[in-house]
DSSP file (Angstrom, degrees, kcal/mol; ACC not computed):
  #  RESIDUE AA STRUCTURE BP1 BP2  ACC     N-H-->O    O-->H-N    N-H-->O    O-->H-N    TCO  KAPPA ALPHA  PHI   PSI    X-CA   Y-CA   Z-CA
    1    1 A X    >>        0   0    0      0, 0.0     4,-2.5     0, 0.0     3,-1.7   0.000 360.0 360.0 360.0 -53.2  123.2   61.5   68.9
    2    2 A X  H 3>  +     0   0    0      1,-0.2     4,-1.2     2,-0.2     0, 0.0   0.843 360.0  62.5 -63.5 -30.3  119.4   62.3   68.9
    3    3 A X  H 3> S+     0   0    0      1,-0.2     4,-0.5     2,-0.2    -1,-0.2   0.874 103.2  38.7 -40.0 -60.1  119.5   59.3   70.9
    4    4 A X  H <4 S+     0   0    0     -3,-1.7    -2,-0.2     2,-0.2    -1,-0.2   0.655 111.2  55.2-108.3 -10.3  121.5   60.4   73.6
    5    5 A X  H >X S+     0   0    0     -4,-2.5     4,-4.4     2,-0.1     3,-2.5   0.911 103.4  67.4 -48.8 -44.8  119.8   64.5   73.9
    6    6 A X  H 3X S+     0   0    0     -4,-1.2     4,-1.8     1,-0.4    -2,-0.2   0.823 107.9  33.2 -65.5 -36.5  116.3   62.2   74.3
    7    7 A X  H 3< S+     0   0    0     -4,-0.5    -1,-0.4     2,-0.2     4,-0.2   0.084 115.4  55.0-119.0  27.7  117.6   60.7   77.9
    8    8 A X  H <> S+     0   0    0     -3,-2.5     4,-2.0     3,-0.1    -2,-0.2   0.478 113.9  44.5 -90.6 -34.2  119.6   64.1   79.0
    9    9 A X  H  X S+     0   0    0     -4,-4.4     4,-2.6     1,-0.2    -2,-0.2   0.961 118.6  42.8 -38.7 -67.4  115.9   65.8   78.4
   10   10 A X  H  X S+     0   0    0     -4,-1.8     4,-0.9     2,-0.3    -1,-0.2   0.808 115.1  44.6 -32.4 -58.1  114.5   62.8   80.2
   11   11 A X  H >> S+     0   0    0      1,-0.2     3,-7.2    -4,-0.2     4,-1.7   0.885 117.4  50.7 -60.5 -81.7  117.4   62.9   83.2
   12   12 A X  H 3X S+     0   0    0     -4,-2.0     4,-2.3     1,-0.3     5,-0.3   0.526 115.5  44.8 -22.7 -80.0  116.5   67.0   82.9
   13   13 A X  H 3< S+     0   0    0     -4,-2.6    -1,-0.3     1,-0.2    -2,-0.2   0.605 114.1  44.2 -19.9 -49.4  112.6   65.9   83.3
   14   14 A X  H XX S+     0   0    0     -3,-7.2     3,-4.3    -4,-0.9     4,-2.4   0.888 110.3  56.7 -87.2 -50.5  113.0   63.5   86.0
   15   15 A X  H 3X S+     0   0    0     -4,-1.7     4,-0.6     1,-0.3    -2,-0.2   0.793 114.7  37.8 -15.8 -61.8  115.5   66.0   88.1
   16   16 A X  H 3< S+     0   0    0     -4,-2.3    -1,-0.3     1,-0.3     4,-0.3   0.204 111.3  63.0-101.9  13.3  112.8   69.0   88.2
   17   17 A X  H <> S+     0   0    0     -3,-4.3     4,-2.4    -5,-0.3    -1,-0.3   0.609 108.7  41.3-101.8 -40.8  109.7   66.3   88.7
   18   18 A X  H  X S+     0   0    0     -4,-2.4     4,-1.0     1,-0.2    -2,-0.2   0.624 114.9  53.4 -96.8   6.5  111.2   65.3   92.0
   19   19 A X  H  X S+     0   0    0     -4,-0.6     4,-0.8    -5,-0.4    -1,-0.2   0.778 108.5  49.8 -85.8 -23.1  112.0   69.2   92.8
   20   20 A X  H >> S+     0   0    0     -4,-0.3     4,-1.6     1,-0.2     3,-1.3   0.988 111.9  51.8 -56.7 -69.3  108.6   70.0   92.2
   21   21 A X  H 3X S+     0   0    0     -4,-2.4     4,-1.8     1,-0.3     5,-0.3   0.786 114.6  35.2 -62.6 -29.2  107.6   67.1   94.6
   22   22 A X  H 3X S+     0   0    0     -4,-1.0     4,-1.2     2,-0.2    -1,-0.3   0.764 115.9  57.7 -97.1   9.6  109.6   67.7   97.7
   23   23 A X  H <X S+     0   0    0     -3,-1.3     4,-2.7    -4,-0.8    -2,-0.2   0.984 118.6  39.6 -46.7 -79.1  109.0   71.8   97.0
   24   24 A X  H  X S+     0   0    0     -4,-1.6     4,-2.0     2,-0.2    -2,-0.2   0.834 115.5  43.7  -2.4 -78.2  105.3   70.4   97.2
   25   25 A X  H  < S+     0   0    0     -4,-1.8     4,-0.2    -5,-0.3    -1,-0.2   0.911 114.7  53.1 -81.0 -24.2  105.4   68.0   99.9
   26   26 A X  H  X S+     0   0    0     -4,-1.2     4,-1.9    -5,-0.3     3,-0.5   0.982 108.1  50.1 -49.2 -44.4  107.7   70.8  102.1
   27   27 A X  H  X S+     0   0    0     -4,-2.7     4,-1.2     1,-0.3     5,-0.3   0.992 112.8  52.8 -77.2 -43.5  104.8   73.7  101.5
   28   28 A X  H  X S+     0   0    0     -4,-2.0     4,-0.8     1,-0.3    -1,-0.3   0.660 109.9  40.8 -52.5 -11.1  102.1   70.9  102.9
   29   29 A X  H  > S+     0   0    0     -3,-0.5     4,-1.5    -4,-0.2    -1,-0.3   0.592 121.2  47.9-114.2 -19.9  103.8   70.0  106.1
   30   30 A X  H  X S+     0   0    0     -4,-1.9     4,-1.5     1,-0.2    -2,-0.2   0.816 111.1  54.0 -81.2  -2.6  104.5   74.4  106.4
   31   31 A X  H  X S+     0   0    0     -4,-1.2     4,-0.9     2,-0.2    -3,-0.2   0.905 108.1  43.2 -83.0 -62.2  100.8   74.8  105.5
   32   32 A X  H  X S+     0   0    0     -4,-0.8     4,-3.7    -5,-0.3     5,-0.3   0.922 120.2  48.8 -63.8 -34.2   99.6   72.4  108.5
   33   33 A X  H  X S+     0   0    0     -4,-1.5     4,-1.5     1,-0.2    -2,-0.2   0.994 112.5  45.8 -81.3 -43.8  102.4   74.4  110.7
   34   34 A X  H  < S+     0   0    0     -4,-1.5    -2,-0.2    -5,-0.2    -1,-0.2   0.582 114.9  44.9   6.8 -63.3  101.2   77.4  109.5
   35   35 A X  H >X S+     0   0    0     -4,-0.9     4,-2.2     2,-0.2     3,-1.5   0.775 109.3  53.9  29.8 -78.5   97.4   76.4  110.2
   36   36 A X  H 3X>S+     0   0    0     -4,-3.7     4,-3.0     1,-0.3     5,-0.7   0.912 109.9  53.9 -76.3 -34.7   98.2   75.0  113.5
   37   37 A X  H 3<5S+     0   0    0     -4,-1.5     4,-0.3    -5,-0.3    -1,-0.3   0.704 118.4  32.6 -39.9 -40.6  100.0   79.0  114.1
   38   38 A X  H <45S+     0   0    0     -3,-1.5    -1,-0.2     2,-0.1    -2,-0.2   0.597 126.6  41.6-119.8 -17.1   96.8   81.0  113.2
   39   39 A X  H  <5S+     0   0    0     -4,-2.2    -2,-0.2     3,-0.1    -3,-0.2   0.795 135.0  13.5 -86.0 -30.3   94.3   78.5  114.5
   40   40 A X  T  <5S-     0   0    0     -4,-3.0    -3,-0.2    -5,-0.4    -2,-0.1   0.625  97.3-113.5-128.2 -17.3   95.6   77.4  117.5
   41   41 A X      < +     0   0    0     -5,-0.7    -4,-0.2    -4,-0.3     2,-0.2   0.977  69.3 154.9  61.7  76.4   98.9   80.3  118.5
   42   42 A X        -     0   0    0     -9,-0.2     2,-0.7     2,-0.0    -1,-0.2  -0.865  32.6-168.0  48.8  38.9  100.9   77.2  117.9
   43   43 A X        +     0   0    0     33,-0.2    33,-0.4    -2,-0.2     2,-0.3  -0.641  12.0 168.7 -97.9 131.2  104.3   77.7  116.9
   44   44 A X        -     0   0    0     -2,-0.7    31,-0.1   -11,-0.2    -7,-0.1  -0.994  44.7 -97.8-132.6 132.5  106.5   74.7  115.6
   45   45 A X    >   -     0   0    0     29,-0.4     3,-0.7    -2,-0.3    -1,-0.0   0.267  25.6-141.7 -77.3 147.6  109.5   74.5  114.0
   46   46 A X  T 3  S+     0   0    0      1,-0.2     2,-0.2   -13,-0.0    -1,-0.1   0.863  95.5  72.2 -79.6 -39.6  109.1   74.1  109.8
   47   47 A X  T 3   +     0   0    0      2,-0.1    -1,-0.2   -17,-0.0     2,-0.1   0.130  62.5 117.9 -82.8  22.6  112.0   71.6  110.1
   48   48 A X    <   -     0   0    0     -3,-0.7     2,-0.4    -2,-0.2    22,-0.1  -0.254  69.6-124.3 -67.4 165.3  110.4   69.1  111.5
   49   49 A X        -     0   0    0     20,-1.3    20,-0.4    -2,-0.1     2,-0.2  -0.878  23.8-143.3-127.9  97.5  110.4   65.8  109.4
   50   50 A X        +     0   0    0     -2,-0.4    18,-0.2    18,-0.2     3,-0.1  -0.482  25.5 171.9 -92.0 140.9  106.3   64.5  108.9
   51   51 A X        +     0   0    0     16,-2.5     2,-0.3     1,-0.2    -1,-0.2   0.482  61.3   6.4-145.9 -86.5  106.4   60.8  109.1
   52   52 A X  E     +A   67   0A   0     15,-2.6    15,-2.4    53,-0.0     2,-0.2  -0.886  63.7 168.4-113.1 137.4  102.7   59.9  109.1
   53   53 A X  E     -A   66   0A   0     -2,-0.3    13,-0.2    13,-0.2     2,-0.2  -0.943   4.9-178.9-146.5-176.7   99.3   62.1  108.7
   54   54 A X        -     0   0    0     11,-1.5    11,-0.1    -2,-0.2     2,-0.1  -0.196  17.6-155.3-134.8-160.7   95.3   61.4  108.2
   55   55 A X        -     0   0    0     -2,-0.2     2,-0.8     9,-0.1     9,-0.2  -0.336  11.5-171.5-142.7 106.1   92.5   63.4  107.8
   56   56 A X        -     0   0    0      7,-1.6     7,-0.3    -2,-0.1     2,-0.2  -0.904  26.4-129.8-115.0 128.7   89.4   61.5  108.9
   57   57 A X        +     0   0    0     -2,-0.8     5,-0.2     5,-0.2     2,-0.2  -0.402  42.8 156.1 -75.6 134.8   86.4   63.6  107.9
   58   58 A X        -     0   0    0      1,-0.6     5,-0.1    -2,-0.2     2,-0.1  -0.064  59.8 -38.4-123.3-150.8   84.0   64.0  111.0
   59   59 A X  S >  S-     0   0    0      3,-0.2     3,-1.0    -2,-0.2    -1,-0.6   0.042 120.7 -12.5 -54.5 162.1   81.5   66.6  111.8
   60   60 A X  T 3  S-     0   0    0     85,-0.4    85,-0.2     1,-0.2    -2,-0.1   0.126 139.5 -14.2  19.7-115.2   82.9   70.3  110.6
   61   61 A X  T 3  S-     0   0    0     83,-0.9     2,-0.4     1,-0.2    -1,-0.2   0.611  95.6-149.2 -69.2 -35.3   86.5   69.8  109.9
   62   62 A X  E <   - B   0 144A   0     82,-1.5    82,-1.1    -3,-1.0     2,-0.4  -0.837  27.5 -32.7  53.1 -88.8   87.3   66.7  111.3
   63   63 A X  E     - B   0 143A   0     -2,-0.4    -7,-1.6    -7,-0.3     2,-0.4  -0.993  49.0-172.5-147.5 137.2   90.0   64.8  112.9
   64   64 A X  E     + B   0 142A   0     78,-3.0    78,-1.0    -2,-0.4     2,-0.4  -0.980   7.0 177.5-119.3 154.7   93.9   65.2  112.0
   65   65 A X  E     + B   0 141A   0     -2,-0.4   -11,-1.5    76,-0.2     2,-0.3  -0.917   2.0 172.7-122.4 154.8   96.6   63.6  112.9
   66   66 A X  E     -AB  53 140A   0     74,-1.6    74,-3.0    -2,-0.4     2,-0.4  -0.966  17.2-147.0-163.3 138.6  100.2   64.0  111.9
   67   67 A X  E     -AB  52 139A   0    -15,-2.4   -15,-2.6    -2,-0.3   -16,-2.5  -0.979  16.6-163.9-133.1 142.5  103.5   62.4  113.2
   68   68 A X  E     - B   0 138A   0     70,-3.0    70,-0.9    -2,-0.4     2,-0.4  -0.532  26.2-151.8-104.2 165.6  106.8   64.0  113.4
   69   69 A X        +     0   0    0    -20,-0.4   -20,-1.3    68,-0.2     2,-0.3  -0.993  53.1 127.3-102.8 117.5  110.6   63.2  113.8
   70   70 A X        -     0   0    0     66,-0.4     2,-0.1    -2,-0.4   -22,-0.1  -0.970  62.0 -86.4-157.1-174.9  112.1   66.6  115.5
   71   71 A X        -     0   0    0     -2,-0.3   -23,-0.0     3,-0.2    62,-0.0  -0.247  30.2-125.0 -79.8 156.0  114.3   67.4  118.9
   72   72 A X  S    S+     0   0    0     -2,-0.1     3,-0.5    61,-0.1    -1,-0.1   0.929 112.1  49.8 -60.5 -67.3  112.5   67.8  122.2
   73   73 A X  S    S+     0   0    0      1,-0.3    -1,-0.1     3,-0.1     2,-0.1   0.509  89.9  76.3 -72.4  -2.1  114.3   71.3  122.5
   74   74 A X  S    S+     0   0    0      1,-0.0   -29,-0.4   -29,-0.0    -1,-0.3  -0.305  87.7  84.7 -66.9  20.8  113.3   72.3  119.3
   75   75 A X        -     0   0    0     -3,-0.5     2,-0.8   -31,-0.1   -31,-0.1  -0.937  53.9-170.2 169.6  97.3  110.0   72.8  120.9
   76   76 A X        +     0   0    0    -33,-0.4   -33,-0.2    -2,-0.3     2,-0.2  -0.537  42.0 121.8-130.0  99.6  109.0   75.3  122.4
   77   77 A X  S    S-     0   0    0     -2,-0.8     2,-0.4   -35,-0.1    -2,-0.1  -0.559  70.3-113.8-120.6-173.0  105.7   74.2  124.0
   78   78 A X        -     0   0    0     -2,-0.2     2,-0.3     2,-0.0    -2,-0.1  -0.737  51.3-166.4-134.4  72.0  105.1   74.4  127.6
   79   79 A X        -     0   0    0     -2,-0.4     2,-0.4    37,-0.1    37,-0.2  -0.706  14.6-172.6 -29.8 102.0  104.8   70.2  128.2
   80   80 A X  E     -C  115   0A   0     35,-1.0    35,-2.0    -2,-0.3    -1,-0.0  -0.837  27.9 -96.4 -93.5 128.7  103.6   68.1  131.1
   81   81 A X  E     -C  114   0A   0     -2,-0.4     2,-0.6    33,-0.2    33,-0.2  -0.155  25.0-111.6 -78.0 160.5  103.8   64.5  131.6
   82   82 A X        -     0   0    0     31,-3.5    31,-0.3     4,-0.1     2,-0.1  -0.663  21.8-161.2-105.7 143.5  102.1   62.1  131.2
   83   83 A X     >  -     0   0    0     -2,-0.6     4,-2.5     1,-0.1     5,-0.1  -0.260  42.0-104.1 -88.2 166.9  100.6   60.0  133.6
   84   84 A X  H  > S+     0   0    0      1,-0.3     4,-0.6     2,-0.2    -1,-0.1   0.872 125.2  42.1 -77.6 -28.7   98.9   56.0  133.4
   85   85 A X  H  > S+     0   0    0      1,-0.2     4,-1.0     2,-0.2    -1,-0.3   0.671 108.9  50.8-103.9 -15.0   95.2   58.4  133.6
   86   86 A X  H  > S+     0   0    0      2,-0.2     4,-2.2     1,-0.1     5,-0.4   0.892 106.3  62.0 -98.5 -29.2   95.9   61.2  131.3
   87   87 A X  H  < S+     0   0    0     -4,-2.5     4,-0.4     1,-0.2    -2,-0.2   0.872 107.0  47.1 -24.9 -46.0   96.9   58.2  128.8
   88   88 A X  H  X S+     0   0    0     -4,-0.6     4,-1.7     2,-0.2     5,-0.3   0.835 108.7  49.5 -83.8 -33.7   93.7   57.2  129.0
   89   89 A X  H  X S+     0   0    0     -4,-1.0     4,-2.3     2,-0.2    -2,-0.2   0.892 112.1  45.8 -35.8 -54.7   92.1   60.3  128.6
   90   90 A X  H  X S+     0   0    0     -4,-2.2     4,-1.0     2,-0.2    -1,-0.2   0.730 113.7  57.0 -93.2 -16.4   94.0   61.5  125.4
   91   91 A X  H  4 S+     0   0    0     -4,-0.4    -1,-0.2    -5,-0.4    -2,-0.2   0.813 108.6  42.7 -67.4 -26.4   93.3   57.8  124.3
   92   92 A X  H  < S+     0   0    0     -4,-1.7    -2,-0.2     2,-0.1    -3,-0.1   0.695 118.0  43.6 -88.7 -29.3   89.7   58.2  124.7
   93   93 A X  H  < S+     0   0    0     -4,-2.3     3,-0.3    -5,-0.3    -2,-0.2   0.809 122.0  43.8 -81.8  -9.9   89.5   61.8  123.1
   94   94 A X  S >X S+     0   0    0     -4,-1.0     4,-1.1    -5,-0.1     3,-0.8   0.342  78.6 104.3-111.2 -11.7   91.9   60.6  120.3
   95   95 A X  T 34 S+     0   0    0      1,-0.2    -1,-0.1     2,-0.2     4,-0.1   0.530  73.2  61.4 -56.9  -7.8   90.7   57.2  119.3
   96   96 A X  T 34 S+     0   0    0     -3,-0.3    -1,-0.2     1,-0.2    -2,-0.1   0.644 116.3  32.8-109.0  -1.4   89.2   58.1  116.2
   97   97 A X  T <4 S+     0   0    0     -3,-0.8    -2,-0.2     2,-0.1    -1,-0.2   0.395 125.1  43.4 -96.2   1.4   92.6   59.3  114.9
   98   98 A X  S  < S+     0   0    0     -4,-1.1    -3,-0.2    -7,-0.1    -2,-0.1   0.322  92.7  70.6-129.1   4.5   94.7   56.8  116.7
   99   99 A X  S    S+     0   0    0     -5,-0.3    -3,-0.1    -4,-0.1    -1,-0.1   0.439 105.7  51.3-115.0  -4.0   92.8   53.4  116.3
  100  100 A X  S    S+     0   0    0      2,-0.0    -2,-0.1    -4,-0.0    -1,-0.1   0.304  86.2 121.3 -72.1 -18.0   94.1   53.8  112.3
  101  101 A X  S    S-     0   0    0      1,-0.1     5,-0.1     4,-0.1    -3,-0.0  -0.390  73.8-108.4 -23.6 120.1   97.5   54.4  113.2
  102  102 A X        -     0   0    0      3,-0.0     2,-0.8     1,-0.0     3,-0.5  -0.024  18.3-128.0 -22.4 156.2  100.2   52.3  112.0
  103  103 A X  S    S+     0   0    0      1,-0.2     4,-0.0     2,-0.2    -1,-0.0  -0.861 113.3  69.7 -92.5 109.9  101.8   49.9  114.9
  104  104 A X  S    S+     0   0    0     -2,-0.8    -1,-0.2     2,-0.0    -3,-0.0  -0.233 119.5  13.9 -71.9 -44.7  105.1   51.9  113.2
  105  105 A X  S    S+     0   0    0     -3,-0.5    -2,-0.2     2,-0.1     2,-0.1  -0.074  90.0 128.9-128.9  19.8  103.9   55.2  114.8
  106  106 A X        -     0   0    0     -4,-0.1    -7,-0.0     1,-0.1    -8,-0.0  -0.655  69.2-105.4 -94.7 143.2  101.1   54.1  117.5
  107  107 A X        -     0   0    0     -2,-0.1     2,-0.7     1,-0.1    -1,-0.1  -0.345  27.0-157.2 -65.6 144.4  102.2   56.0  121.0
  108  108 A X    >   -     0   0    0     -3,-0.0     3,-2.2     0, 0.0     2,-1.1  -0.936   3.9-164.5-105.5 110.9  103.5   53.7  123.2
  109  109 A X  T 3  S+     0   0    0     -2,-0.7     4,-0.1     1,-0.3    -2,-0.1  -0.357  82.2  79.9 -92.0  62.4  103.0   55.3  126.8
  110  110 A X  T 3  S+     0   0    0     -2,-1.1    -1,-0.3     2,-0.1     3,-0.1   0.281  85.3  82.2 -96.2 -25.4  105.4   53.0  128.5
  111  111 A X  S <  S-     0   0    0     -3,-2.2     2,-0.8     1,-0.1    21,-0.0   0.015 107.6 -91.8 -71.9 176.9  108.0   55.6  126.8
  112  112 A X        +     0   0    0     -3,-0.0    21,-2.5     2,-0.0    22,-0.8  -0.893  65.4 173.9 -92.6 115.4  108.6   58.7  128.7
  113  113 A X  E     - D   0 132A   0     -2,-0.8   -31,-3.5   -31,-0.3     2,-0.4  -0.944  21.5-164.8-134.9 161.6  106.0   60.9  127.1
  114  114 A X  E     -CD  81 131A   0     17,-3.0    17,-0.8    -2,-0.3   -33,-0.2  -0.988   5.9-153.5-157.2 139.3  104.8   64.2  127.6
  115  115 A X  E     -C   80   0A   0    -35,-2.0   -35,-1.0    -2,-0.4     2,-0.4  -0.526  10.6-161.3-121.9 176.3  101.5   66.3  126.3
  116  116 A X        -     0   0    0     13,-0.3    13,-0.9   -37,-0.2     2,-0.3  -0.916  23.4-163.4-137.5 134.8  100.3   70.0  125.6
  117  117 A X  E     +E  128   0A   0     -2,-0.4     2,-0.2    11,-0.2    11,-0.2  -0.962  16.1 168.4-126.5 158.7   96.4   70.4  125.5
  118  118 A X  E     +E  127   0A   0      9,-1.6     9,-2.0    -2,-0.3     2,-0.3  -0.943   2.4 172.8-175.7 137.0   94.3   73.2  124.1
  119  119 A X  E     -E  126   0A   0      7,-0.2     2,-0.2    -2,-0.2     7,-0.2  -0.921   4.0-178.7-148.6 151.0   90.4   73.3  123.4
  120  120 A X  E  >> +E  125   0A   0      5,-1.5     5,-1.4    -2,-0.3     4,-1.2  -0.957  62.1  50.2-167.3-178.7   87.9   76.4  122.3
  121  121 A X  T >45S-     0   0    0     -2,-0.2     3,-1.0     2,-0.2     4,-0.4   0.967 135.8 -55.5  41.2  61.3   84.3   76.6  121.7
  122  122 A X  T 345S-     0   0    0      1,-0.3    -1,-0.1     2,-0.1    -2,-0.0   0.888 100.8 -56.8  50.9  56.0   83.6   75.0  124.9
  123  123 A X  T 345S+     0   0    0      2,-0.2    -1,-0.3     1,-0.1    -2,-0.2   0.756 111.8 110.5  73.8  10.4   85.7   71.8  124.4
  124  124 A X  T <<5S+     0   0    0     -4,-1.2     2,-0.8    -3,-1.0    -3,-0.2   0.741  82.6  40.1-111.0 -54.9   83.9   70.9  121.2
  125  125 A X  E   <S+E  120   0A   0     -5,-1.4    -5,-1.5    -4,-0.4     2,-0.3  -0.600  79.4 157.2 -88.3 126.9   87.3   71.8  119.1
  126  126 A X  E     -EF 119 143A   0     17,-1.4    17,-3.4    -2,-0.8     2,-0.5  -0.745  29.2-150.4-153.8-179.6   90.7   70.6  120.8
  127  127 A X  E     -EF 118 142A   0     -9,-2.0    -9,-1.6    -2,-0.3     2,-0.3  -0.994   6.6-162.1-167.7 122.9   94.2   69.9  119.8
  128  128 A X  E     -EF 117 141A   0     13,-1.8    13,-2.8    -2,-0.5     2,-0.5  -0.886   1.2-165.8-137.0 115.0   96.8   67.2  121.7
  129  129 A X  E     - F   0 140A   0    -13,-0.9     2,-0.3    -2,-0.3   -13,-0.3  -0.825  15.8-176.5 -71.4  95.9  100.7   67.5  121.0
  130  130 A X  E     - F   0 139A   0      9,-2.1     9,-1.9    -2,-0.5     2,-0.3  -0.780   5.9-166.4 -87.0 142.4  102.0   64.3  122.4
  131  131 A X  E     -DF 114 138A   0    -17,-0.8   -17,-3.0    -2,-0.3     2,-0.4  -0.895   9.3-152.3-166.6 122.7  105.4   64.0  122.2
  132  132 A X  E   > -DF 113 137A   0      5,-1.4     5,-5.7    -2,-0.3   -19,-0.2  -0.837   6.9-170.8-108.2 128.4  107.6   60.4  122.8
  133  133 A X  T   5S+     0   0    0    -21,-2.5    -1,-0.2    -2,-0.4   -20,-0.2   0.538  81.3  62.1 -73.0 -21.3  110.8   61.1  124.1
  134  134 A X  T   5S+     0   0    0    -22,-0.8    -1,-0.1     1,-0.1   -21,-0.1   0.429 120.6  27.6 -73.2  -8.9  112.2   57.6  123.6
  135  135 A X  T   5S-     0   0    0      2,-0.1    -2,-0.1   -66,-0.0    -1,-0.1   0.792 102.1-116.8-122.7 -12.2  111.6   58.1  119.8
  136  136 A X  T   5 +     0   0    0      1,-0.2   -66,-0.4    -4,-0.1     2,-0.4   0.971  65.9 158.8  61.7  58.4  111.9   62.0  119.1
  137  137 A X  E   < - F   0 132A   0     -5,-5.7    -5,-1.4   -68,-0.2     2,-0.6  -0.990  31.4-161.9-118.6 133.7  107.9   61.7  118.0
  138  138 A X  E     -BF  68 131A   0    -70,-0.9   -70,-3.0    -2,-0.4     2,-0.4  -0.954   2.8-158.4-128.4 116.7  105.6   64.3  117.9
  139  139 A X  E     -BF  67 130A   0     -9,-1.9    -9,-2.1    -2,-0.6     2,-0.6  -0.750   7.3-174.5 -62.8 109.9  101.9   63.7  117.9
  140  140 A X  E     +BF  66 129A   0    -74,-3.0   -74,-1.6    -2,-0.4     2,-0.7  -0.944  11.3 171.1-110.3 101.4   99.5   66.2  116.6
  141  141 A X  E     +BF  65 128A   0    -13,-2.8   -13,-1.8    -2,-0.6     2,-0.8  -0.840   8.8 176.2 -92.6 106.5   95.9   65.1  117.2
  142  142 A X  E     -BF  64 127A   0    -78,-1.0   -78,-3.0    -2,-0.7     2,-0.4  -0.821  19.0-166.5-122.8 156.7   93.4   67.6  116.5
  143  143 A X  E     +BF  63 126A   0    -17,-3.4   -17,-1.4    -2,-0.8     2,-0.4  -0.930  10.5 175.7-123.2 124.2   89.6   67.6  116.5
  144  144 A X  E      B   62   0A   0    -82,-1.1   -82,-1.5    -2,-0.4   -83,-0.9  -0.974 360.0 360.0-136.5 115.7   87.7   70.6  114.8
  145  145 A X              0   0    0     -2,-0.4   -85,-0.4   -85,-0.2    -1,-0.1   0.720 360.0 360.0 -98.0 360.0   84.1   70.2  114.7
């Protein structure tokens, strides 16, 4: 009998250790959406599904990246596509978050893709939403020095 209380405690234990953890890993990806809201007037849906993220420490803040699964229309940024030269652009401003990527999540601009840009303090701090349509991916690089 004592036996068999000892693993419902346990079941009880593990239950509420892995509500704690996606409670936990929810308020972190609504903290960065959050964040991106008051830093940047940003808004993006909490119910997106964070994939991948970084942090490589730079200068100030440093560099983020974070990759999503969510809808296109579920988005409501004001997009433009991308072209063979602004690929290279956001490749060169983005390389020191994007050259650690996984090849799981690394953009492939052959897809139909499409970007939002946003900078302050004279360009030094800046923020690119990439977003692959062939995959429902959404890129967040940002650079905060």
């Amino acid at each position: 009998m004592k036996r068999a209380i000892s693993r419902v405690y346990s079941l009880f234990a593990i239950i509420a250790l892995m509500i704690l953890m996606t409670v936990g890993f929810t308020a972190c990806i609504n903290s960065y959406v959050a964040k991106l809201s008051h830093n940047w007037g940003i808004d993006l849906p909490k119910s997106m599904n964070l994939v991948y993220s970084c942090k490589n420490v730079g200068f100030g803040d440093g560099f983020y990246l974070y990759v999503y699964e969510t809808e296109f229309d579920s988005l409501e940024i004001e997009f433009v596509p991308v072209d063979e030269e602004k690929a290279a652009v956001i490749d060169k401003a983005c390389d020191t978050m994007l050259k650690d990527l996984d090849d799981d999540y690394y953009i492939n601009w052959e897809h139909d893709c499409f970007y939002f840009y946003q900078s302050k303090n004279s360009g030094r701090d800046y923020i690119y939403l990439i977003y692959d349509k062939d995959n429902s991916t959404l890129y967040v690089c940002e650079n905060i020095m």
